[in-house]
ROSE-4610 file (N, C-alpha, C; in Angstrom, 1 decimal, always signed):
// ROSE-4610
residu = [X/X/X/X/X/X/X/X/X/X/X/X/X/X/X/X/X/X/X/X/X/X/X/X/X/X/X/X/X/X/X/X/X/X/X/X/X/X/X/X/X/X/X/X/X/X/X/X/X/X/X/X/X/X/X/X/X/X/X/X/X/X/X/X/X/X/X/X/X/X/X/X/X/X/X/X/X/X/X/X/X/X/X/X/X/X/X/X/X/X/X/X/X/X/X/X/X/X/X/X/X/X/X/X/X/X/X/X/X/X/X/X/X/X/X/X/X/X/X/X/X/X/X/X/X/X/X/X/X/X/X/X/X/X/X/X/X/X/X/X/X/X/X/X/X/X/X/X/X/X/X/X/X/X/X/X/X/X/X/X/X/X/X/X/X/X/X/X/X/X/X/X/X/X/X/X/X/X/X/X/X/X/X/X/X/X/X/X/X/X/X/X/X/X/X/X/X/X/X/X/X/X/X/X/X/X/X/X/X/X/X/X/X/X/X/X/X/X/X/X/X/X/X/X/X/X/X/X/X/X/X/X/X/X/X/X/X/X/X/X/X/X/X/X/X/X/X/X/X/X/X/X/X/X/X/X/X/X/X/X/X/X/X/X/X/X/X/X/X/X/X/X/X/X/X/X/X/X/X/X/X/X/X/X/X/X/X/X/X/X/X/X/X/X/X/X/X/X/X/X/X/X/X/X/X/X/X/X/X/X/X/X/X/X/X/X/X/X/X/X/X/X/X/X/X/X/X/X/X/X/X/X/X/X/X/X/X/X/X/X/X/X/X/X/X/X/X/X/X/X/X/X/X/X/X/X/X/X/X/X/X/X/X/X/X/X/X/X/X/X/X/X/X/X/X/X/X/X/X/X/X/X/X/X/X/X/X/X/X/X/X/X/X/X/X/X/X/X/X/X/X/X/X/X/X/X/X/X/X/X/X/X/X/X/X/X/X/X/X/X/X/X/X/X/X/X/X/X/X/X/X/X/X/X/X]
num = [1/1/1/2/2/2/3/3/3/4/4/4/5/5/5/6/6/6/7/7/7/8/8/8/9/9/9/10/10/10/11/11/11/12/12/12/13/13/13/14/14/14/15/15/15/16/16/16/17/17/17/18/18/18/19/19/19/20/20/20/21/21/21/22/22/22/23/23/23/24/24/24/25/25/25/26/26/26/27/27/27/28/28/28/29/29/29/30/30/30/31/31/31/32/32/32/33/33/33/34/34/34/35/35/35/36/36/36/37/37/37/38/38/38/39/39/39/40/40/40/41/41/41/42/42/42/43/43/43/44/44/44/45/45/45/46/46/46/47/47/47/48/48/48/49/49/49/50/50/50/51/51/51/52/52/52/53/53/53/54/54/54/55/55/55/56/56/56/57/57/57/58/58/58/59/59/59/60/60/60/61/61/61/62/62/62/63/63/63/64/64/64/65/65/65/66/66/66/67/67/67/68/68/68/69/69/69/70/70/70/71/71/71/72/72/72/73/73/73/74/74/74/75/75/75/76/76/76/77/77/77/78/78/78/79/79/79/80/80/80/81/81/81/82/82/82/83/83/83/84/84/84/85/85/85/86/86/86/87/87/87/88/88/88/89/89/89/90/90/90/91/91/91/92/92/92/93/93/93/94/94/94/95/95/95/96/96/96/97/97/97/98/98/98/99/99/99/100/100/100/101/101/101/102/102/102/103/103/103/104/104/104/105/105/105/106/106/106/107/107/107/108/108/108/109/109/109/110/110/110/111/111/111/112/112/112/113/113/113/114/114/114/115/115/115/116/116/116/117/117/117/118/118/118/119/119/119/120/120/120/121/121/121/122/122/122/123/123/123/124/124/124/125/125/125/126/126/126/127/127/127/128/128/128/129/129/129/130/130/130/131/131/131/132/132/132/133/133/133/134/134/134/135/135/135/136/136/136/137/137/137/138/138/138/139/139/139/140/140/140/141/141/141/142/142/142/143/143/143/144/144/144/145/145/145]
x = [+43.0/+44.1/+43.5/+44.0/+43.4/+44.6/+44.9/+45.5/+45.4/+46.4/+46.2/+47.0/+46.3/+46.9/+47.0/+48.2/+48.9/+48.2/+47.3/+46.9/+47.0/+47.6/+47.7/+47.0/+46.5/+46.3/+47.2/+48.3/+49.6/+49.2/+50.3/+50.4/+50.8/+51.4/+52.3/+51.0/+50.8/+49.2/+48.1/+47.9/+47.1/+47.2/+48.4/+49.2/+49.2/+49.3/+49.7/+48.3/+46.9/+45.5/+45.5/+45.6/+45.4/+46.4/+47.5/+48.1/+47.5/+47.1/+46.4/+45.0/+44.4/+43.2/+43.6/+44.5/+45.1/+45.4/+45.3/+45.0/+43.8/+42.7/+41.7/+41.3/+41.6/+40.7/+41.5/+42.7/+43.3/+42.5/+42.0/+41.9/+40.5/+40.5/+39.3/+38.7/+39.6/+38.7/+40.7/+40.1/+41.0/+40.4/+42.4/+41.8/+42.5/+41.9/+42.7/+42.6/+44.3/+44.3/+45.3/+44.6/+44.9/+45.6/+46.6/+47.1/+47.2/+46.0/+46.2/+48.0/+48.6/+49.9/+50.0/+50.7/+51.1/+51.5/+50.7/+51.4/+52.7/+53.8/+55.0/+54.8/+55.0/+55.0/+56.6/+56.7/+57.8/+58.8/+59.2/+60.3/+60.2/+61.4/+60.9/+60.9/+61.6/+60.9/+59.7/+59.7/+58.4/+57.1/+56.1/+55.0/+54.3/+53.6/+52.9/+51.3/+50.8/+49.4/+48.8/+47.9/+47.5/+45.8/+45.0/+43.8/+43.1/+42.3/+40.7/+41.1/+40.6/+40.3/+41.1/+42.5/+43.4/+43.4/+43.0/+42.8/+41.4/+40.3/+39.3/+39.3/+40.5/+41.1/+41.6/+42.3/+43.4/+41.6/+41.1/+39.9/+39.5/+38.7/+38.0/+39.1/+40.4/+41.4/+41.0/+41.5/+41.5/+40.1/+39.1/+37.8/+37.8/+38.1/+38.4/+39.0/+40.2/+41.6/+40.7/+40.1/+39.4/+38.5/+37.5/+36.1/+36.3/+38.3/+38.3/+38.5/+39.7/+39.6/+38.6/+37.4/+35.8/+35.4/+35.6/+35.2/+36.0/+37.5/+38.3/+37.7/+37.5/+37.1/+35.3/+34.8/+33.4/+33.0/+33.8/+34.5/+34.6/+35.3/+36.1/+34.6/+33.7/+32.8/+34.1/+34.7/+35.2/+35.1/+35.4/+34.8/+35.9/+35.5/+36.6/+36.1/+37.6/+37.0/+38.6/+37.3/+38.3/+38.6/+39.5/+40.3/+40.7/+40.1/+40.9/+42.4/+43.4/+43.6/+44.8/+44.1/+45.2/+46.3/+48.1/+49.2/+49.9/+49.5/+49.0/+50.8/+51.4/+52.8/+54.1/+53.0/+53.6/+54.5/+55.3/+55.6/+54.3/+54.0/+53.2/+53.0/+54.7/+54.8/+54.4/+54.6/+54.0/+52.7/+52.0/+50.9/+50.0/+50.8/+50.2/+51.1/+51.7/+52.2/+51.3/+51.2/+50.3/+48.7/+48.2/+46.7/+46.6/+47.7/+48.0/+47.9/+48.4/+48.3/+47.2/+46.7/+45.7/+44.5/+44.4/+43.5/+43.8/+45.0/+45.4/+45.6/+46.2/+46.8/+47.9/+47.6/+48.9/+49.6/+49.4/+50.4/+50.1/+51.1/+50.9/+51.6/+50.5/+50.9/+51.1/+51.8/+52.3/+53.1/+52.5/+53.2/+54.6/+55.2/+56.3/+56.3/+57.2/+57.2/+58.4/+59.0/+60.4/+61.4/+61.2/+61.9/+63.6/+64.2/+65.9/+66.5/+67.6/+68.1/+67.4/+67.6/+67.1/+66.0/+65.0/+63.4/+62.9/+64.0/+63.7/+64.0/+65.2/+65.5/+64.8/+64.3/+63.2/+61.9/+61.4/+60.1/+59.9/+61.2/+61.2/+60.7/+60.4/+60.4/+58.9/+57.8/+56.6/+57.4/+57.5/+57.6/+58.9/+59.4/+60.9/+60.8/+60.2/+59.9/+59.3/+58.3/+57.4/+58.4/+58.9/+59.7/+60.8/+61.3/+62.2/+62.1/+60.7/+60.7/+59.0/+58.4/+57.3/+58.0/+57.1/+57.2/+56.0/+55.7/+54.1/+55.4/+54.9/+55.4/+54.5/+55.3/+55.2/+55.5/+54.6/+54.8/+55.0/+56.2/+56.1/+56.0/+55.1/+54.7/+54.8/+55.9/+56.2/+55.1/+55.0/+54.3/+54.9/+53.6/+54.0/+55.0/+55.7/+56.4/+55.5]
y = [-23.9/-24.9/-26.3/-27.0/-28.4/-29.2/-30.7/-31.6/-32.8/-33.7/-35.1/-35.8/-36.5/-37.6/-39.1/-39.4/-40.3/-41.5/-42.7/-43.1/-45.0/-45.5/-46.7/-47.3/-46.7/-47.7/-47.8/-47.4/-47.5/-46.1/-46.8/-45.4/-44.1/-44.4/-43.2/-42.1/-43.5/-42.4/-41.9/-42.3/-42.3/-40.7/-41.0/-39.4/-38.2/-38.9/-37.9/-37.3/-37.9/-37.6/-36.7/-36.9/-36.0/-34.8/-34.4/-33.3/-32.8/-33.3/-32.5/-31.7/-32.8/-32.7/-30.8/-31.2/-29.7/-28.4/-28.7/-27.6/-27.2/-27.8/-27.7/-26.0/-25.4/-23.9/-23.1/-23.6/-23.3/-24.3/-24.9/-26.3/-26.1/-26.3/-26.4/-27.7/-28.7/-30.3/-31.0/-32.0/-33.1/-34.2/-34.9/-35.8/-37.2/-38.1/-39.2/-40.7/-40.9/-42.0/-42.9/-44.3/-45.3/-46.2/-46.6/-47.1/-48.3/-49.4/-51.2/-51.3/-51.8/-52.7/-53.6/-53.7/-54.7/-55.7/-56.6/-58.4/-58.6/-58.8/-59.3/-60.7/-61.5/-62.6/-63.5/-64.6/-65.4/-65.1/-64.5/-64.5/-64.0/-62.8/-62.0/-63.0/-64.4/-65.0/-66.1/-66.1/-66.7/-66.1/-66.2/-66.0/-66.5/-66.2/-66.7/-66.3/-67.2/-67.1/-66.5/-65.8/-65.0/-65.3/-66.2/-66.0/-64.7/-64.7/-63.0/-62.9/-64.5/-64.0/-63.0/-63.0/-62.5/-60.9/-61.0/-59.2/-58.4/-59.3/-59.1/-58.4/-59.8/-59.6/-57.9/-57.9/-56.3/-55.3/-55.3/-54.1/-54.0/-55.4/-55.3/-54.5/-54.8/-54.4/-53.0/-52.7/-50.9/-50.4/-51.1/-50.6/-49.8/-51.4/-50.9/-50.2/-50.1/-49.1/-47.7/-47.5/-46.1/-45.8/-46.8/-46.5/-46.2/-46.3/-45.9/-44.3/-44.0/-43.0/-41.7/-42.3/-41.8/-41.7/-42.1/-42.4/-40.8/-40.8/-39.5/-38.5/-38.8/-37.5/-36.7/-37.6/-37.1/-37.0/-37.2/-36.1/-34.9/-34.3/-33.4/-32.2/-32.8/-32.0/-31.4/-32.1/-31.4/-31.9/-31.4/-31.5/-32.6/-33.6/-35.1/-35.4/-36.2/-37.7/-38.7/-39.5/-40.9/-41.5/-42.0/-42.6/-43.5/-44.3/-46.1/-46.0/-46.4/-46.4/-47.5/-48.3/-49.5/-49.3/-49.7/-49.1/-49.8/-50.7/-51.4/-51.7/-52.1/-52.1/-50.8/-49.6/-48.7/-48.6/-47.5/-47.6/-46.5/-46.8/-46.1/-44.5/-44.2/-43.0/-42.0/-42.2/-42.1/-41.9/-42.7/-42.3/-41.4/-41.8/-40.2/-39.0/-38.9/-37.7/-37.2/-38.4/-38.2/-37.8/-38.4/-38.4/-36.4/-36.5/-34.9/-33.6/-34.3/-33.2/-33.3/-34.3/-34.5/-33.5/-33.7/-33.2/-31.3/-31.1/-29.5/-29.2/-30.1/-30.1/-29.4/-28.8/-27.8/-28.5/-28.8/-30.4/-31.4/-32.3/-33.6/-34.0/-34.8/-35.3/-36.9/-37.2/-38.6/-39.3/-40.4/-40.4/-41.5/-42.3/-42.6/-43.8/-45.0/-45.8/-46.1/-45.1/-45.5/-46.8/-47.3/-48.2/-48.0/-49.4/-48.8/-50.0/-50.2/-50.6/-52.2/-53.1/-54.0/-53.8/-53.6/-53.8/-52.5/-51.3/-50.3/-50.2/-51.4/-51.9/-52.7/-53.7/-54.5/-54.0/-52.7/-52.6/-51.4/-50.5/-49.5/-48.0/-47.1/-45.9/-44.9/-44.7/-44.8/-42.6/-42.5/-40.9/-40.6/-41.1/-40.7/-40.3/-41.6/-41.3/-40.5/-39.7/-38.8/-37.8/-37.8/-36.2/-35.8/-37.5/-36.9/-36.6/-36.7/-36.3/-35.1/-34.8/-34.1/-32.8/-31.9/-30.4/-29.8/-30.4/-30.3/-29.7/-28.9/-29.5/-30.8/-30.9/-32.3/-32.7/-32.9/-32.9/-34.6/-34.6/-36.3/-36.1/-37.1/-37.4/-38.8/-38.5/-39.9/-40.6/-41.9/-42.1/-41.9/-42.0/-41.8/-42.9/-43.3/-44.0/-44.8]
z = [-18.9/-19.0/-19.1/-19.8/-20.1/-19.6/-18.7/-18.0/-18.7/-18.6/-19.3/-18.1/-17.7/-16.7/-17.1/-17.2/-17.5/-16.5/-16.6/-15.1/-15.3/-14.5/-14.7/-13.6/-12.8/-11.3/-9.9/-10.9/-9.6/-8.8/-7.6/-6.4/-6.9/-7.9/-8.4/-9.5/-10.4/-10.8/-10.3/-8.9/-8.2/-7.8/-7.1/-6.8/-7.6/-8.6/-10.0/-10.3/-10.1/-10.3/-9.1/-8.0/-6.7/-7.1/-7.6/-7.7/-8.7/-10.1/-10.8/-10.7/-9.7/-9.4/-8.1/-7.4/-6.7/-7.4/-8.9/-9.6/-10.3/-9.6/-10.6/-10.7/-9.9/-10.0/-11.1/-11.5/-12.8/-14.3/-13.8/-15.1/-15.7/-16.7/-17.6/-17.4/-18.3/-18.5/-18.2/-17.9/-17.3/-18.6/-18.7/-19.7/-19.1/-18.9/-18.1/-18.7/-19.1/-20.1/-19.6/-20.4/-19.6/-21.2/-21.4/-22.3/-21.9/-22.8/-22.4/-23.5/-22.4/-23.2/-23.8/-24.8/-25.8/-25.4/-25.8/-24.9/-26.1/-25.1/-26.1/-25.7/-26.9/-27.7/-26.7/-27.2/-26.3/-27.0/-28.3/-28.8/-30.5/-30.4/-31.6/-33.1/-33.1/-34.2/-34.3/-33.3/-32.7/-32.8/-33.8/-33.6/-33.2/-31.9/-30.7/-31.1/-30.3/-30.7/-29.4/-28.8/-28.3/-28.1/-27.4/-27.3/-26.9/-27.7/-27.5/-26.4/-25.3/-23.9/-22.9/-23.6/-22.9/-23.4/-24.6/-24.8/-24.7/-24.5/-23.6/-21.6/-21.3/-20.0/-19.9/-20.9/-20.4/-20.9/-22.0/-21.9/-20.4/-20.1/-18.8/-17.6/-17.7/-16.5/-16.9/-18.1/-18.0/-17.8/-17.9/-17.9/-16.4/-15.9/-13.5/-13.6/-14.5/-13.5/-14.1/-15.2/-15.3/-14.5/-14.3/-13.3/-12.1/-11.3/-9.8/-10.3/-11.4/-11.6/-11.1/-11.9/-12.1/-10.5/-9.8/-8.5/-8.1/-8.2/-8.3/-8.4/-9.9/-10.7/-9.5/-9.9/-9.9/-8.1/-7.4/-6.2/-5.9/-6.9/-7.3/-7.6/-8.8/-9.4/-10.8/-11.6/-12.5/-13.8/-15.2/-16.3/-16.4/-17.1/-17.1/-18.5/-18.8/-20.0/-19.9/-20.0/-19.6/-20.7/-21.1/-22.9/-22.2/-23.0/-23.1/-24.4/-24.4/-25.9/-25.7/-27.3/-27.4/-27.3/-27.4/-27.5/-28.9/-29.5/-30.9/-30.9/-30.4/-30.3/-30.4/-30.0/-29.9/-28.6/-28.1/-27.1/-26.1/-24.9/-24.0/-24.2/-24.2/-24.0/-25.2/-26.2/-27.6/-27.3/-27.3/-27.2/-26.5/-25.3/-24.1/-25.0/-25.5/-26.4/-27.3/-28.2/-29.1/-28.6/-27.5/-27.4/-26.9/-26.0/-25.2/-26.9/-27.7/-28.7/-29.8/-29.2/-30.3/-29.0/-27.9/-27.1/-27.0/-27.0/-26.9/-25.6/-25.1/-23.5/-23.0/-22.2/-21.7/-20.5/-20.1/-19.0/-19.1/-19.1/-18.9/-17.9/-16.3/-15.5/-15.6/-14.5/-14.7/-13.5/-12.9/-12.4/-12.2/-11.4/-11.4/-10.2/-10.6/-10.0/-8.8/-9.1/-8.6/-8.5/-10.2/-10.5/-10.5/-10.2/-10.2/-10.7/-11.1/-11.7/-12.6/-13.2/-13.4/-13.9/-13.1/-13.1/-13.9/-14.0/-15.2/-15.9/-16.4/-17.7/-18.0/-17.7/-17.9/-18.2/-17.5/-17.6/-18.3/-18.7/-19.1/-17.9/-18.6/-17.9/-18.6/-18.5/-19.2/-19.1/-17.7/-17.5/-18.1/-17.9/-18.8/-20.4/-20.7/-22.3/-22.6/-21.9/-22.2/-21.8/-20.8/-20.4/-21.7/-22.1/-22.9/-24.6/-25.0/-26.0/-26.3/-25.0/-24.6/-25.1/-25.9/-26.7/-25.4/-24.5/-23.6/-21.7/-21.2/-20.0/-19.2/-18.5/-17.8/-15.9/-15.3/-14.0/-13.4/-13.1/-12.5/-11.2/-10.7/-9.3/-8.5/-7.6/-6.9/-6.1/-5.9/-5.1/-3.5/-2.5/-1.4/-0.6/+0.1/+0.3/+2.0]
């Protein structure tokens, strides 16, 4: 069985890596991806200018949020690969879709922020979108409270 872990850094991915990681005696290779987000601009007719430095900034961020991962992983002793991937103004979830079938993954974990009203209209829902259009099963994992 091959895993794709959805992994942002948060408590909830965090969690989501330790549950998958709870099935490793079923798992082949773990695939653990970290999608840098699209900087939205101040306004959709507004084309905003964007310095390097700031998309330098988000590589280096996902570089850390992968390297704790790695710290996870190589714990464990299990067969890993860690994916950076741009989200090029895609939505998140897309792409963990897409990367999951491009890999030949039989779950995709993920986990969850427990956002509620407001602030998940605002920020959207990364596991939702995946649940709701994933052909993959899919395990959401809360964080601990």
């Amino acid at each position: 069985m091959k895993i794709l872990v959805s992994y942002d850094g948060s408590e909830g991915a965090k969690e989501a890596l330790k549950y998958a990681l709870d099935l490793k005696c079923t798992c082949d290779e773990y695939y653990v991806l970290y999608v840098i987000p699209t900087i939205v601009g101040i306004s959709a007719s507004f084309d905003s200018y964007i310095p390097q430095s700031v998309y330098e900034g988000q590589d280096k961020t996902a570089t850390e949020i992968l390297e704790k991962a790695k710290k996870i992983l190589e714990k464990e002793a299990v067969k890993y690969e860690l994916i950076k991937a741009n989200s090029n103004g895609e939505e998140i979830a897309k792409i963990v879709l897409e990367t999951a079938k491009d890999k030949g993954v039989d779950l995709i974990v993920t986990g969850t922020r427990k956002l509620h009203g407001f602030s998940k209209l605002i920020l959207g829902s990364v596991s939702s979108g995946i649940i709701a259009h994933s052909d993959i099963p899919v395990t959401v994992v809360p964080p601990k409270e």
